[in-house]
C-alpha positions as CSV (number, residue, x, y, z in Angstrom):
1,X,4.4,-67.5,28.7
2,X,3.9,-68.9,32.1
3,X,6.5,-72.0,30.5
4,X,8.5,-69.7,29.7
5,X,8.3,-68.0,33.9
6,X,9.1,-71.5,34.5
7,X,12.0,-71.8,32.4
8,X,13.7,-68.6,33.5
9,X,13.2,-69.4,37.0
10,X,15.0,-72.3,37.3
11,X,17.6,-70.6,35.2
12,X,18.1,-67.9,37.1
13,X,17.9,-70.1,40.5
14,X,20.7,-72.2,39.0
15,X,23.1,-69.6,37.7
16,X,22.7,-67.4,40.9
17,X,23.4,-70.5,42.8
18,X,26.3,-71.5,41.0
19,X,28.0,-67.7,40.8
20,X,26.6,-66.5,44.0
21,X,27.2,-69.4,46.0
22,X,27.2,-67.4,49.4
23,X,23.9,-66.4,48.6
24,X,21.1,-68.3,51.0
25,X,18.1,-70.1,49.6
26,X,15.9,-66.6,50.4
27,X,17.4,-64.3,48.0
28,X,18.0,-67.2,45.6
29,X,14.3,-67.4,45.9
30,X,13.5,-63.7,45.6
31,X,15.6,-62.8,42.6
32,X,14.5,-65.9,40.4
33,X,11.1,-64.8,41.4
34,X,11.5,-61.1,40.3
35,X,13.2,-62.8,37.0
36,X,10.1,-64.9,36.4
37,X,8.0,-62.5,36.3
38,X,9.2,-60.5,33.9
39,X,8.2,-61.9,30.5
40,X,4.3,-62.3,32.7
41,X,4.8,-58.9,32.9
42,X,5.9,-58.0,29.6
43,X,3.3,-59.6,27.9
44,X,0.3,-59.0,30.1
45,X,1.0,-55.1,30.3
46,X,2.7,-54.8,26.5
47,X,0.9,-57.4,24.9
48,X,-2.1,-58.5,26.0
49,X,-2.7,-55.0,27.7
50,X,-5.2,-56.3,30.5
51,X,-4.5,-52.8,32.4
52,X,-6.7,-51.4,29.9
53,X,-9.8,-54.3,30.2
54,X,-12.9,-53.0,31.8
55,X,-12.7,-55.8,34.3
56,X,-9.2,-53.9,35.5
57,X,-11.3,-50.9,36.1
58,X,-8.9,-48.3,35.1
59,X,-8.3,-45.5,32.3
60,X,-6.1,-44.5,29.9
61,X,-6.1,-40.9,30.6
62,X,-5.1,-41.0,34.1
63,X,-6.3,-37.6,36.5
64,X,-4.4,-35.4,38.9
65,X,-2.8,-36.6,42.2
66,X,-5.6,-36.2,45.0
67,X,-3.5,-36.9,47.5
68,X,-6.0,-36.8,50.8
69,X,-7.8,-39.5,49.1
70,X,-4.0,-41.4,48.6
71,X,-2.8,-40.8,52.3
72,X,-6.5,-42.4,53.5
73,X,-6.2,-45.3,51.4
74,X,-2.6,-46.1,52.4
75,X,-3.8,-45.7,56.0
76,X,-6.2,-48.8,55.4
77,X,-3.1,-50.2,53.4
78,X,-0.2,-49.9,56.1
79,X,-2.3,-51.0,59.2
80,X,-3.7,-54.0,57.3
81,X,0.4,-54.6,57.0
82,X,1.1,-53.8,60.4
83,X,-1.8,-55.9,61.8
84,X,-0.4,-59.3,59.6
85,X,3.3,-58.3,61.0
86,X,2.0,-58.2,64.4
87,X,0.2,-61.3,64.5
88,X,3.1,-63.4,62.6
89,X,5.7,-62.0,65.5
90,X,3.3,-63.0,68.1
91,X,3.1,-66.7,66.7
92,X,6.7,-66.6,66.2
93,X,6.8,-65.4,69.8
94,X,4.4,-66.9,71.4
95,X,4.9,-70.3,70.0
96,X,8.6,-71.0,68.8
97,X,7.2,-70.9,65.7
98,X,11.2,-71.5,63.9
99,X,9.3,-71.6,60.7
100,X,8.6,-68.2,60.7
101,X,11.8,-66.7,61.5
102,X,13.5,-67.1,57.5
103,X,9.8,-64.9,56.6
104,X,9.9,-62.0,59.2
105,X,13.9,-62.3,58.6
106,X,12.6,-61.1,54.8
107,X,10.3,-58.6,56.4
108,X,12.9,-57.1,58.6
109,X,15.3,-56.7,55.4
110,X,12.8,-55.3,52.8
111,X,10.2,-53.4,54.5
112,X,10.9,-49.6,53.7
113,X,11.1,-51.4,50.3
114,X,7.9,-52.5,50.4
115,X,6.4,-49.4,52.2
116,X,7.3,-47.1,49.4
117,X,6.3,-49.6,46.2
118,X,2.8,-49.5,47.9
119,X,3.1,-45.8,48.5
120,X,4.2,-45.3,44.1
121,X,1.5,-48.3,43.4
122,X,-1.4,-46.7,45.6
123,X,-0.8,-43.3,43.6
124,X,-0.7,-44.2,40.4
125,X,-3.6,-46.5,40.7
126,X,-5.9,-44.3,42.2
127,X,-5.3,-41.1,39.5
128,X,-6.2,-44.2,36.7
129,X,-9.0,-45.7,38.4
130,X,-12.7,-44.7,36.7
131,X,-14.2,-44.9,40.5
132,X,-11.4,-44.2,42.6
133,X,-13.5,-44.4,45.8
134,X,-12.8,-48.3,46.5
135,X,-12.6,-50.4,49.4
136,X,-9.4,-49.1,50.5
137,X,-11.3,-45.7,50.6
138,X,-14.0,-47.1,52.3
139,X,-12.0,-49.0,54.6
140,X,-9.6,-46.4,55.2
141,X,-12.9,-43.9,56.7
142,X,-12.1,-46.3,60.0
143,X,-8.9,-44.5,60.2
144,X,-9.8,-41.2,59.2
145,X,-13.4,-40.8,60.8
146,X,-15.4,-40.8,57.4
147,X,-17.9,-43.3,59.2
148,X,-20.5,-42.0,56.6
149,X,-18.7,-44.0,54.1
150,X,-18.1,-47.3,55.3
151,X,-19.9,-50.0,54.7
152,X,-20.1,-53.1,56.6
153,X,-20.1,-55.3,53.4
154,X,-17.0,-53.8,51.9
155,X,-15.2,-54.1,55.5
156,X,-16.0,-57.8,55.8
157,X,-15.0,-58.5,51.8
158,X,-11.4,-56.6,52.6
159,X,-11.0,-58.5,55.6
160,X,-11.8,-61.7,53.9
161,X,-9.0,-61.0,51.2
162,X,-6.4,-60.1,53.0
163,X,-6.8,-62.9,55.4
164,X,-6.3,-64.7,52.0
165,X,-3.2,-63.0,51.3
166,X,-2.0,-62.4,54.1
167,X,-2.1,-66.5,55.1
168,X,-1.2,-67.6,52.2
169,X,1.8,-65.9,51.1
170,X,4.3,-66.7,53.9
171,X,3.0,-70.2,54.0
172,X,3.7,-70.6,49.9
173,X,7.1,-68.7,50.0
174,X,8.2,-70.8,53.0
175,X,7.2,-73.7,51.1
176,X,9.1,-72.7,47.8
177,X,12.5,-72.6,49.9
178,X,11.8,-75.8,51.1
179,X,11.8,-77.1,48.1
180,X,14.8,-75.2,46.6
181,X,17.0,-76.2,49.2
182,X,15.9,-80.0,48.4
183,X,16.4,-79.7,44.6
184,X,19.7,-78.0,45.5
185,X,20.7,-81.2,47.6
186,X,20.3,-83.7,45.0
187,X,23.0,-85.5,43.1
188,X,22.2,-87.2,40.2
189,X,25.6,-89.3,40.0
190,X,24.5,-92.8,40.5
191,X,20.6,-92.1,41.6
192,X,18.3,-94.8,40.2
193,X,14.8,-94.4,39.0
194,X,13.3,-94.1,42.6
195,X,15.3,-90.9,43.2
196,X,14.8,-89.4,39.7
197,X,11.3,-90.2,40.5
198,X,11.2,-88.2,44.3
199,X,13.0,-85.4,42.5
200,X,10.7,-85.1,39.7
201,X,7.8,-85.3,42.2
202,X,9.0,-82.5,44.1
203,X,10.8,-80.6,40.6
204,X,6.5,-80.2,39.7
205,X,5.2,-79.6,43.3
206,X,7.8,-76.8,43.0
207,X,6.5,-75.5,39.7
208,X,3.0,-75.3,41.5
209,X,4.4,-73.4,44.6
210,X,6.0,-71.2,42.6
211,X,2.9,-69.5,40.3
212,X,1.1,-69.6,44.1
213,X,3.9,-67.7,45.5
214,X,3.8,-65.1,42.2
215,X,-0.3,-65.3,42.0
216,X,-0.6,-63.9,46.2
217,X,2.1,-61.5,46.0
218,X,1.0,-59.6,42.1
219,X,-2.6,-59.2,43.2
220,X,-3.3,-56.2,41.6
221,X,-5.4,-54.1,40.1
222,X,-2.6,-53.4,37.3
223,X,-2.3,-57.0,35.7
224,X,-6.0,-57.8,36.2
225,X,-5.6,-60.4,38.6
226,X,-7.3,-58.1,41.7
227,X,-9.2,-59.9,43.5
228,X,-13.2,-59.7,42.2
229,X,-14.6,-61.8,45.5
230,X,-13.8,-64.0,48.4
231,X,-15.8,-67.2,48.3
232,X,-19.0,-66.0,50.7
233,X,-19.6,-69.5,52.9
234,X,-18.6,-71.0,55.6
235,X,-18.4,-74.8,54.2
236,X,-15.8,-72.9,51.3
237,X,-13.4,-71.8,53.8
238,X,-13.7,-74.8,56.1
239,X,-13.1,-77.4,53.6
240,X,-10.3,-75.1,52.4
241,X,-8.4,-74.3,55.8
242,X,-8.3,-78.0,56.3
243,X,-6.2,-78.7,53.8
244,X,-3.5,-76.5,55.3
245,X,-1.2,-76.2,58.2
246,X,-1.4,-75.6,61.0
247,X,-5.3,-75.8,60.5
248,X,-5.5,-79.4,58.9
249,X,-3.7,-81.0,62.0
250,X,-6.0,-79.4,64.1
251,X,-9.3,-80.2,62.5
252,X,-8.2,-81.2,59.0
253,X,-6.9,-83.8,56.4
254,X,-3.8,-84.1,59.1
255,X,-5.9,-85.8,61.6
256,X,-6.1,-88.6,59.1
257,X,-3.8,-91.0,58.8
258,X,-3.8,-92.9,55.4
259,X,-0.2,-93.7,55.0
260,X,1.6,-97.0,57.5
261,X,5.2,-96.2,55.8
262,X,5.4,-98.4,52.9
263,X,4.5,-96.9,49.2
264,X,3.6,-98.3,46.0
265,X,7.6,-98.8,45.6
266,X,7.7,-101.1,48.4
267,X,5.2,-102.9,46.8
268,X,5.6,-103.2,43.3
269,X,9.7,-103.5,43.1
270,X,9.7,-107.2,42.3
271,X,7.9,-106.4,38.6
272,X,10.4,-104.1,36.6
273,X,8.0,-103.4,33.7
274,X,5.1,-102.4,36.3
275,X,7.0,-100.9,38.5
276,X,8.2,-98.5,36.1
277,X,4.6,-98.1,34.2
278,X,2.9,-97.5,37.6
279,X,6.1,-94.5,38.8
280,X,5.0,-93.2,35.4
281,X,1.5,-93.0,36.2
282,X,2.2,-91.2,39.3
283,X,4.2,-88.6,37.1
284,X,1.7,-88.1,34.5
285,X,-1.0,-87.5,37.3
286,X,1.5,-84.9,39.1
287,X,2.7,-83.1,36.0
288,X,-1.1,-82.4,35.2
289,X,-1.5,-81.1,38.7
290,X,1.1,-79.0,37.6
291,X,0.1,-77.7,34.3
292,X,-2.8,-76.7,36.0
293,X,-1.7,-74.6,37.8
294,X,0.4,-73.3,35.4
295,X,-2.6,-72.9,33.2
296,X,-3.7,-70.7,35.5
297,X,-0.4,-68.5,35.9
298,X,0.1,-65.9,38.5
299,X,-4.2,-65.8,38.9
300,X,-3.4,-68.7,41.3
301,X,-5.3,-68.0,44.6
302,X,-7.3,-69.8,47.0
303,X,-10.8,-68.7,48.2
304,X,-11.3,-65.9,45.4
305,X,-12.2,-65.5,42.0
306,X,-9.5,-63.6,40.0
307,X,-10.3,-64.2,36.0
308,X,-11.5,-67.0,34.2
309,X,-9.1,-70.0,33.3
310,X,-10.1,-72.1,30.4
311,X,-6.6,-73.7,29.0
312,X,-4.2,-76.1,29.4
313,X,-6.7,-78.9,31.6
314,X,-8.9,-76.6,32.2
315,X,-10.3,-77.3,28.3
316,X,-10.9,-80.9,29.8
317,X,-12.5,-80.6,33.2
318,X,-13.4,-77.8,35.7
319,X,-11.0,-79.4,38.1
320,X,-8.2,-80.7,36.5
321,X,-5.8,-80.0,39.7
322,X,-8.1,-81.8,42.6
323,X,-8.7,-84.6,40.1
324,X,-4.7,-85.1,39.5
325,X,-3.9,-84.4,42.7
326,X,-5.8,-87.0,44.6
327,X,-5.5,-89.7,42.1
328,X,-1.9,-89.7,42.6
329,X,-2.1,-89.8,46.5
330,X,-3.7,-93.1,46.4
331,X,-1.2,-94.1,43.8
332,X,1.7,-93.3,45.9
333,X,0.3,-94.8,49.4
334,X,-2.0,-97.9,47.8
335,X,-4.0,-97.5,51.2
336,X,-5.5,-100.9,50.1
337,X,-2.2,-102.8,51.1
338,X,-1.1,-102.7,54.6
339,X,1.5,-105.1,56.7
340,X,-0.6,-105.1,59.1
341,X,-3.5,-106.7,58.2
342,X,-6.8,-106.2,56.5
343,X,-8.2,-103.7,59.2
344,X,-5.4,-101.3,59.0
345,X,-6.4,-101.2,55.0
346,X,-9.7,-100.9,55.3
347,X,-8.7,-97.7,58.4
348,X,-6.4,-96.2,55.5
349,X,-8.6,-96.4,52.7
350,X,-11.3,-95.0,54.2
351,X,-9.2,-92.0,55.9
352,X,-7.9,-91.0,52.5
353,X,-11.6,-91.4,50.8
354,X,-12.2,-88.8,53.6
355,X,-9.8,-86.5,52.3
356,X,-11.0,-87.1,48.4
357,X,-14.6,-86.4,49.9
358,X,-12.8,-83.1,51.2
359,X,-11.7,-82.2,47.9
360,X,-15.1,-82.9,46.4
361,X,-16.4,-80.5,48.8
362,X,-13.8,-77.7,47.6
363,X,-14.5,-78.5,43.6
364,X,-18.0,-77.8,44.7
365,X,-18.5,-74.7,47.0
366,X,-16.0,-73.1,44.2
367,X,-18.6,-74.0,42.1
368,X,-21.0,-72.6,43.9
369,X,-19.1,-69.1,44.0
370,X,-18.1,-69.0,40.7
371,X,-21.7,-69.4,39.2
372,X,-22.5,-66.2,40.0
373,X,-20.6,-65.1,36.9
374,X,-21.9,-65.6,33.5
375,X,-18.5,-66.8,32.0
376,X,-18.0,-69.3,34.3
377,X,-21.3,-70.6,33.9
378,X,-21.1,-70.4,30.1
379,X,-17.6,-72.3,30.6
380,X,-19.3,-75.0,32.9
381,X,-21.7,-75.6,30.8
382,X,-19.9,-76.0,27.5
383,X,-17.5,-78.7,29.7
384,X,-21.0,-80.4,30.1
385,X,-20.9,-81.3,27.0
386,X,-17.4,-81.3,25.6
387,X,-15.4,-82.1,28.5
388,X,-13.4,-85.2,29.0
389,X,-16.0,-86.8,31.2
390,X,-19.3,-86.6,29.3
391,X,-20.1,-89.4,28.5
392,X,-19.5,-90.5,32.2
393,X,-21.8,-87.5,33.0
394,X,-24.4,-88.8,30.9
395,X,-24.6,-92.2,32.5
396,X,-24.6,-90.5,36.2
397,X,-26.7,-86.8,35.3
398,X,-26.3,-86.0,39.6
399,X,-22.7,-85.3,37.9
400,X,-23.1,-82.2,35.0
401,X,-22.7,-79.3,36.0
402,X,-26.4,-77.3,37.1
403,X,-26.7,-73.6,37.6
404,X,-29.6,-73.2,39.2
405,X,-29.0,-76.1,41.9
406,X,-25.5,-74.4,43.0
407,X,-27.2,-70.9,43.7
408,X,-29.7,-73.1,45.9
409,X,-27.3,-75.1,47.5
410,X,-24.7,-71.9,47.7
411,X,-27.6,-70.1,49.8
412,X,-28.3,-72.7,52.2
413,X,-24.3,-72.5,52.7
414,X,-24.1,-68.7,53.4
């Protein structure tokens, strides 16, 4: 099904564009997005029914409106809205932040839109929910006074989330464009394997951006892909926000340079046969990178656990995507070779074994959150043994998976 989001996505981009050509890459964006997620919707609500899991939290036989219990969790709702506006206009103010002005350009277009979806959702959640008093509730007894029933813990895990989604989702949207309008600028009259290559590159970097884009904005209680926790340490969310603009170029991968201008295609165009076996590598590497993530649908989210994933790469390693990911990067920059001399290799190889070491750290404080539920530790364990790398486990044991030494190391993280 989420091939199938794929499919109709770029369908829907591509007819839109073609009849609609007035339209701008933002409402190209939006509509093919909307489109995309119907058959997700279809067969998760219809199907699958996950509304009704007891993970979902809800019932079948839904209650009465209580609507003082509705206006105080929209209160926590709408200010948590107004305080992400607020501080995206001050960035955008403050510091010329062009980026942001095609996002709060959406924002200024669809708000009341948005307001009164979150005013229907809110209601018709809260009459279906077997414990209606969540942390909205909780949360929104800061607005209404109800200090009796706010608790410090549930206040922290809100805050934690929505700094999740409320990061996130400009940042991926933005991104998608970006890549739209660069798939909509290519020709393929006359391009050569290089260009095909680029455009396939960024065709599956696309396909990734897009379930991220789909997986911050439909997290909901609805399609069981609420958020059940924020990872709880600091290492988690450091090695994370370094990975990401602005934070990486402040104290992240950015300040690492691995990369003196020249790629593998540079290096490798006087052999035909390698050249072409080595660009296919590269592909293979990103396209599972992209599997993964469409493996893992519209439950794509840093930081939080939203629902085991165990298909697609996932049946082969618990972190198919970093794996993928990073393997290609040193494909594509060979840090190794440099025109400058041995030093600058040795400068760009280490800087981008840095960043791998980064991503280690990620595979491993998600670890570390995710063991605290059974199935993923039942999952983890099986991959121990049946995974694509066991028998390399076997020969290096500091490598299988261990339970008990995650909580341990998890704690001293906290």
């Amino acid at each position: 099904m989420n091939v199938l989001a794929v499919a109709m996505f770029c369908g829907a981009w591509a007819a839109f564009r073609k009849f609609f050509p007035g339209w701008g890459a933002v409402p190209l964006a939006c509509t093919s997005l909307l489109i995309a997620a119907l058959p997700l919707w279809w067969f998760d609500l219809l199907v699958q029914k996950v509304h009704l899991r007891p993970a979902a939290g809800l019932t079948s036989q839904p209650r009465p409106y209580h609507f003082g219990r509705i206006i105080r969790k929209l209160a926590a709702l709408y200010i948590t809205l107004l305080v992400i506006y607020l501080y995206y206009t001050l960035i955008h103010a403050r510091f010329q932040a062009t980026y942001l002005t095609t996002f709060l350009d959406l924002v200024h277009r669809v708000w009341p839109l948005i307001l009164f979806l979150c005013a229907v959702y809110v209601a018709e959640i809260d009459r279906r929910q077997n414990d209606p008093h969540d942390e909205y509730w909780r949360v929104g007894g800061l607005v209404t006074g109800d200090f009796a029933n706010v608790s410090g813990k549930v206040v922290w895990h809100y805050a934690r989330s929505w700094f999740v989604k409320g990061f996130f989702t400009p940042y991926v949207f933005l991104i998608l464009v970006r890549y739209l309008e660069s798939l909509g600028r290519f020709h393929p009259d006359g391009s050569g394997f290089l260009a095909w290559h680029a455009q396939l590159l960024d065709f599956m970097y696309m396909v990734d951006i897009l379930f991220a884009v789909l997986g911050y904005v439909f997290t909901c209680r609805l399609l069981d892909t609420h958020i059940r926790s924020t990872d709880p340490t600091i290492l988690g969310w450091l090695v994370c926000l370094m990975c990401y603009g602005p934070f990486h170029t402040y104290f992240g991968i950015g300040l690492f340079n691995y990369d003196d201008g020249l790629s593998w295609h540079h290096w490798l165009g006087k052999e035909p046969w390698f050249y072409y076996f080595y660009g296919g590598a590269i592909l293979f590497l990103t396209a599972v990178y992209a599997l993964a993530t469409v493996a893992i649908g519209y439950r794509m989210s840093n930081l939080t656990y939203r629902g085991l994933i165990t298909t697609g790469p996932y049946r082969f390693t618990k972190h198919p995507a970093y794996l993928a990911k990073v393997g290609s990067w040193w494909l594509i920059s060979v840090p190794f070779f440099s025109v400058t001399g041995g030093e600058a290799a040795v400068k760009h190889s280490a800087a981008l074994l840095f960043i791998s070491f980064v991503y280690f750290l990620r595979a491993k404080t998600e670890e570390n959150h995710l063991s605290n539920y059974p199935e993923y530790v039942a999952y983890a364990e099986w991959i121990n043994d049946n995974g694509a790398f066991r028998t390399f486990k076997k020969w290096f044991p500091v490598l299988r998976y261990n339970p008990e030494s995650h909580k341990k190391w998890g704690s001293l993280l906290r």
